[in-house]
C-alpha positions in Angstrom: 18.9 -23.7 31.4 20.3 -27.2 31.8 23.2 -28.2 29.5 21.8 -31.7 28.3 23.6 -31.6 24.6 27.4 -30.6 27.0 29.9 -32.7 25.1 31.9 -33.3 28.1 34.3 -36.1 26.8 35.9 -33.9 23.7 35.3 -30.6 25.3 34.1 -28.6 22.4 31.9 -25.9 23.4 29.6 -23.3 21.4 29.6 -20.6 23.6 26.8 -18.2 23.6 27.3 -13.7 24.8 24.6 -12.3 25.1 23.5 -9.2 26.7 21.5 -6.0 25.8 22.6 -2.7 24.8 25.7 -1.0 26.7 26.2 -4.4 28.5 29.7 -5.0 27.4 28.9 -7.9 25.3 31.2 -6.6 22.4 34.1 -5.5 24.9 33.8 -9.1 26.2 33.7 -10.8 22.8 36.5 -9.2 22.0 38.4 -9.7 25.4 38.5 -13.2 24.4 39.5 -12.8 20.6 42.5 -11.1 22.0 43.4 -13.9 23.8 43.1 -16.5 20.8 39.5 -17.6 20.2 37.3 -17.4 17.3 34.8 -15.2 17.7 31.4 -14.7 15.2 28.7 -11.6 15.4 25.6 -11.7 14.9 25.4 -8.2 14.1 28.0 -8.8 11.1 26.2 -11.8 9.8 22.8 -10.0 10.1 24.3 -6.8 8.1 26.0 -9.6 5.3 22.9 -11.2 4.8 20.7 -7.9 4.4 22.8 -6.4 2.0 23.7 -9.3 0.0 20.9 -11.6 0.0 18.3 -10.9 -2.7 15.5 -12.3 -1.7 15.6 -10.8 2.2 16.6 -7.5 0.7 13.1 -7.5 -1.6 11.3 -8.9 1.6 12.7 -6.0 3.6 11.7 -3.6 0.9 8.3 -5.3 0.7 7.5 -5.0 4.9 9.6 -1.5 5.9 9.6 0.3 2.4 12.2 1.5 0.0 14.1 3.5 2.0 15.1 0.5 4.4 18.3 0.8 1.5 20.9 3.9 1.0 23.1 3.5 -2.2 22.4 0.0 -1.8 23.1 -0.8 1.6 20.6 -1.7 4.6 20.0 2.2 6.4 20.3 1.0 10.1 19.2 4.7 11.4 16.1 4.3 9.3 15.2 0.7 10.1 15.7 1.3 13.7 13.3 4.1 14.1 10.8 1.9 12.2 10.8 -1.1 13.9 12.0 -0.3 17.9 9.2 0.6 20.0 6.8 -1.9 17.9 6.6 -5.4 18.9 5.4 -6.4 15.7 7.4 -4.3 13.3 10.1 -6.0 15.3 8.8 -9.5 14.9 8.4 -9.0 11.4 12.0 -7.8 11.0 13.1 -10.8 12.8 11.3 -13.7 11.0 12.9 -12.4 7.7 16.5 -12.4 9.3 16.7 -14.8 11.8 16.5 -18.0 9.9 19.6 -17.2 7.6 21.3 -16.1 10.8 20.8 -19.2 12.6 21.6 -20.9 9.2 24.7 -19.1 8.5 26.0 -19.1 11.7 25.5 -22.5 12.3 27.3 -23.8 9.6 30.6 -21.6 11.2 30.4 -22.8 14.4 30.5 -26.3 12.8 33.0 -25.5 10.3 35.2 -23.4 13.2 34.7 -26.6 15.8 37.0 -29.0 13.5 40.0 -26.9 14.5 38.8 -24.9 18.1 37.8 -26.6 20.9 36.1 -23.0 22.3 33.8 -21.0 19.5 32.2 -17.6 20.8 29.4 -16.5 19.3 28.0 -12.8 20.1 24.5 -11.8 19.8 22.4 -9.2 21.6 18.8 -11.6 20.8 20.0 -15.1 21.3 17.1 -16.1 23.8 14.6 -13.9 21.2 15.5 -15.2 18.2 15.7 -19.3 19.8 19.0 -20.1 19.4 19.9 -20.3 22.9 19.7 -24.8 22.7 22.4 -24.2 19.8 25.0 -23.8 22.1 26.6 -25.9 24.8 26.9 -22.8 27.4 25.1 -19.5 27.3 26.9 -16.3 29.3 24.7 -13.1 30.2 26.7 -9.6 30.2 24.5 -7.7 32.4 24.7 -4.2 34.5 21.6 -2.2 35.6 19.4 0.0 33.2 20.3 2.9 34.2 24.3 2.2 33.9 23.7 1.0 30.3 21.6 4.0 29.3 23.8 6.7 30.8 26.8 4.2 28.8 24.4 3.8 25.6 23.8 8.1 25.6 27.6 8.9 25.4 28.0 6.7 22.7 25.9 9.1 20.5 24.3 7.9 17.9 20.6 7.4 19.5 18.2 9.1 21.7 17.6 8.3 25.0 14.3 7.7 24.1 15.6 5.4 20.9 17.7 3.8 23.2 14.5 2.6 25.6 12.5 1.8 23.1 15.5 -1.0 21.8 15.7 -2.2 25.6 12.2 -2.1 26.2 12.1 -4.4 22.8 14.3 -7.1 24.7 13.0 -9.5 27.3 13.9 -8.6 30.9 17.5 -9.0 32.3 15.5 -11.1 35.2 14.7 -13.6 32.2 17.8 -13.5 30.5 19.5 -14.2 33.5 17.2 -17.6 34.6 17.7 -18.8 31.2 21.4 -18.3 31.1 24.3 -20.6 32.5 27.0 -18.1 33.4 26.0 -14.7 34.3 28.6 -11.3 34.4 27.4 -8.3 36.0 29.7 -5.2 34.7 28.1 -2.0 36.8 32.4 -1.4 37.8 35.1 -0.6 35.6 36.9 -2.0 33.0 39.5 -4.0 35.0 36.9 -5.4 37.1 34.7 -6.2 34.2 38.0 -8.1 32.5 38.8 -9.4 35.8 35.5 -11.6 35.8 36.4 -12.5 31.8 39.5 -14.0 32.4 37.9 -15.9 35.6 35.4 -17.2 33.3 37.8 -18.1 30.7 40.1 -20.1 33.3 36.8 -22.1 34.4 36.4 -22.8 30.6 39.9 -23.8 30.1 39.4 -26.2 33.3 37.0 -29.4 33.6 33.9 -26.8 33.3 31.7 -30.2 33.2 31.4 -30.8 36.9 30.9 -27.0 37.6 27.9 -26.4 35.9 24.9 -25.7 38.2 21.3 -25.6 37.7 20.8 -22.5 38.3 22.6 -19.5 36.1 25.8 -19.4 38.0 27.5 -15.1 38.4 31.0 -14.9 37.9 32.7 -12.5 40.2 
């Protein structure tokens, strides 16, 4: 991915986290709130928009049935287990969401730009859902499969089998990683994983313009 929209003489980046479940994405999203950068979720946005946005909670209702809702709110556990595992299903759930997403978060990134110089923005389908030319630089938390699952299992919350079916629903980590422009691989621990963060960060904070290669670049 080649940063032709880089607005190198103000320095104002969009920066893009992605990664797929168990990565660290969140960890790292928050690493750098900590340290005094705005941060937006997709995952909150998404959640705002399908329980308060008439029109994609009918559509919702319409394409995944009634019981999408519990006391009024989106029923993640039930939604999951409809639409992981099936490409379409997943699809469909997407082109109802998506385009408020992008909307939405769009307009906050703009909004957050006329007082930040650096805007993170976290989301696990950024390359799926087409929003990866939205943003000036696009970093990919990574670590292997099988670190993620064994990470993704002592969460709780899913089945190992759930939790193959939502990776298995993602493109490859080989694709995510050509199409990114920073790349983090967290298979170690915690201080090594915020190690890489803040090296990222300094090169962020520097004159990142004549450091950006062609080719996805691993920080480490």
């Amino acid at each position: 991915m080649k940063l032709e929209n880089l607005q190198s003489q103000n320095r104002k980046y969009r920066v893009g986290i992605t990664g797929g479940i168990a990565s660290g994405k969140t960890h790292a999203t928050n690493y750098f709130r900590e340290k005094g950068y705005p941060v937006f979720f997709a995952d909150i946005l998404a959640a705002q928009i399908m329980n308060r946005d008439p029109e994609v909670i009918s559509e919702i209702v319409a394409g995944f049935g009634v019981n999408s809702y519990l006391d009024g709110r989106i029923d993640r556990e039930y939604l999951s287990k409809q639409v992981f595992g099936f490409p379409e299903k997943v699809e469909k759930l997407n082109s109802i969401v998506h385009p408020r997403v992008i909307k939405r978060s769009t307009e906050l990134l703009e909004m957050e730009l006329e007082f930040s110089d650096i805007v993170f923005y976290e989301a696990a389908l950024i390359f799926e859902a087409g929003m990866a030319g939205r943003f000036d630089l696009v970093l990919l938390i990574t670590a292997d499969d099988e670190v993620r699952l064994k990470r993704a299992v002592s969460r709780g919350g899913l089945s190992e089998e759930g939790i193959r079916r939502r990776m298995d629903s993602q493109i490859s980590e080989a694709e995510k990683i050509e199409r990114s422009n920073f790349v983090i691989v967290n298979n170690g621990t915690l201080e090594e994983f915020e190690a890489k963060l803040e090296k990222f960060l300094q090169m962020l904070k520097s004159d990142l313009t004549e450091q950006i290669p062609d080719k996805p670049m691993f920080i480490g």
